[in-house]
N, C-alpha and C positions, 0 to 999 in steps of 0.2 A: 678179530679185534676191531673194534669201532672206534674207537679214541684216538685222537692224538697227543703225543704226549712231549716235553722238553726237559731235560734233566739239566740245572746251569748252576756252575760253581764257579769260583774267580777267574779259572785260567784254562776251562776247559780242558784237562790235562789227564787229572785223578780222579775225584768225585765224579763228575759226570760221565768222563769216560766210563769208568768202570760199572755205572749204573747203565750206559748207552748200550754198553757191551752187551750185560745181563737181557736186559730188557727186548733188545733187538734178537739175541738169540732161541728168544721165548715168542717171537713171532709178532711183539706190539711196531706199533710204526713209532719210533722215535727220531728225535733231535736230540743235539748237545751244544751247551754255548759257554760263554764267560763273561759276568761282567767287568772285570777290571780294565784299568787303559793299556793294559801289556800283559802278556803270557810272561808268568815269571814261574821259574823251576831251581831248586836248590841249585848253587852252586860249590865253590872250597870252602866257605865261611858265610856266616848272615849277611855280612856284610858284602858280597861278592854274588850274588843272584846271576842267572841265566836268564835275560831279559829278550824276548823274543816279539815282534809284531804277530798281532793273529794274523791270521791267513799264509803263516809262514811252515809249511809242510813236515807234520811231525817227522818225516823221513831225514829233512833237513837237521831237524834239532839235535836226530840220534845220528847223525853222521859228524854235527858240530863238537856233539860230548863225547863221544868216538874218539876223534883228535883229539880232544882236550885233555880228557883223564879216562881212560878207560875201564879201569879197576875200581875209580871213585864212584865211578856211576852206574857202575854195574851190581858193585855192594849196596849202594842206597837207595838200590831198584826203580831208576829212573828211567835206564838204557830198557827191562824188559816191560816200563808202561808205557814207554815210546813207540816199540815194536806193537805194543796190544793198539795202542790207541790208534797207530796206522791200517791197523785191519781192521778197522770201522771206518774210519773217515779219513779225507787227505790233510786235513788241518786243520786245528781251533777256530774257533768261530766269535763272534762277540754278539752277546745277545741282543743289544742295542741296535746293531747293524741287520738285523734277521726278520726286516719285515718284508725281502722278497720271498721268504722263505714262507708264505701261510700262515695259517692260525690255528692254533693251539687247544684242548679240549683242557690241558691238564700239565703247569708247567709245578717240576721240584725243584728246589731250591736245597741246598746242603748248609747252609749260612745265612744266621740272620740277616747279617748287611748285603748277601746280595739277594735274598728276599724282598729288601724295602728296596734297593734299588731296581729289580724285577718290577715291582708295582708301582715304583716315583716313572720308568720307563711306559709301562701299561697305560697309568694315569695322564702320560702327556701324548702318546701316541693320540690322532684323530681318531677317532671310534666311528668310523663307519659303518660296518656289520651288527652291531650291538652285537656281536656275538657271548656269551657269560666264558669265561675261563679262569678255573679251578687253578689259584695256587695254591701250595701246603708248602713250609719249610719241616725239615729233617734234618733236625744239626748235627754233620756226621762230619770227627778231628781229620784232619788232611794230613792223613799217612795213608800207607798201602793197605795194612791192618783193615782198619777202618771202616776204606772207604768199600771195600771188600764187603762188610759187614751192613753196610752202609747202603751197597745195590741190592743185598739180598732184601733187607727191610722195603726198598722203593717199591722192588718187585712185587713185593705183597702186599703194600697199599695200595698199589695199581692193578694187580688182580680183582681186589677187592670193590675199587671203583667199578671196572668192568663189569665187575658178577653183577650189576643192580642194573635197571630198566634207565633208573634218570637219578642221575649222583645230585642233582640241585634239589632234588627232595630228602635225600638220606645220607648228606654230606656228614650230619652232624653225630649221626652213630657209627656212617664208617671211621670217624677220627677217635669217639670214643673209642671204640671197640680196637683199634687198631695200639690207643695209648694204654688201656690195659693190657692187652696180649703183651704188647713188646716194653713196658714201662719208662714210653719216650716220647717228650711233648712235643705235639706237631701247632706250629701256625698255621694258620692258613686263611686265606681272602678270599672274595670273589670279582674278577676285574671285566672289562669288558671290551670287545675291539670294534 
């Protein structure tokens, strides 16, 4: 694998995870991030969230909902994406914050709004390296379901990047080719750092 790649949804948790997971296991070099100002995970009610600081150690979160309701969160399969997400990483990250982190060949996005905030964040960063990087969103609902369905889809636009010599010449047919096969519209920009 030649690419680097960043998979970012709001709270680093589901979507990304589950696409980090995928992707990391298939041998790409990836990241995972969130844009939102807070890791938030279901709690008893909408109105009662599980509001957590990024960089706050999934280990912790699942020992927090542990205590708290064990059964609830084990039925709503939050306690076994806790467990998953901790054997990838130590904890959420924020994609804002992730500029000691390198540059990027190819970042997914799961949600339009943190697409545009991905690229309002691109757009104000100094661009030094002019380096080009490849975003595409993938609007994929934030459940488990989903987002399951969600890492298999990334993995194969991201194979498909890789299979070609230079994706800034034949971006425009892997997205075709990619919105036929799977009949799912991809955004996508090209930003630079």
């Amino acid at each position: 694998m030649r690419l680097r790649y960043a998979m970012v949804c709001s709270s680093n948790q589901n979507r990304s995870m589950e696409a980090h997971s995928l992707l990391k296991r298939q041998g790409f070099e990836v990241a995972s991030y969130g844009t939102g100002a807070h890791v938030k995970l279901p709690g008893p009610s909408l109105r009662e969230p599980n509001v957590y600081d990024f960089g706050t150690p999934y280990k912790v979160m699942l020992d927090d909902l542990r205590r708290k309701d064990p059964d609830l969160y084990k039925r709503n399969g939050i306690l076994p994406m806790l467990k998953r997400n901790s054997s990838v990483k130590t904890a959420p990250q924020r994609w804002q914050d992730n500029a000691a982190d390198g540059v990027f060949d190819v970042v997914l996005t799961f949600e339009e709004k943190v697409f545009d905030m991905v690229l309002q964040d691109l757009n104000n960063r100094e661009q030094v390296l002019m380096k080009t990087v490849l975003i595409i969103n993938l609007e994929v609902k934030d459940n488990h379901e989903e987002a399951a369905v969600g890492a298999k889809l990334a993995l194969d636009l991201c194979q498909e990047i890789e299979a070609v010599e230079c994706w800034e010449d034949l971006i425009d047919n892997i997205v075709m080719a990619f919105e036929n096969k799977h009949k799912r519209k991809l955004l996508y920009s090209i930003s630079f750092y």
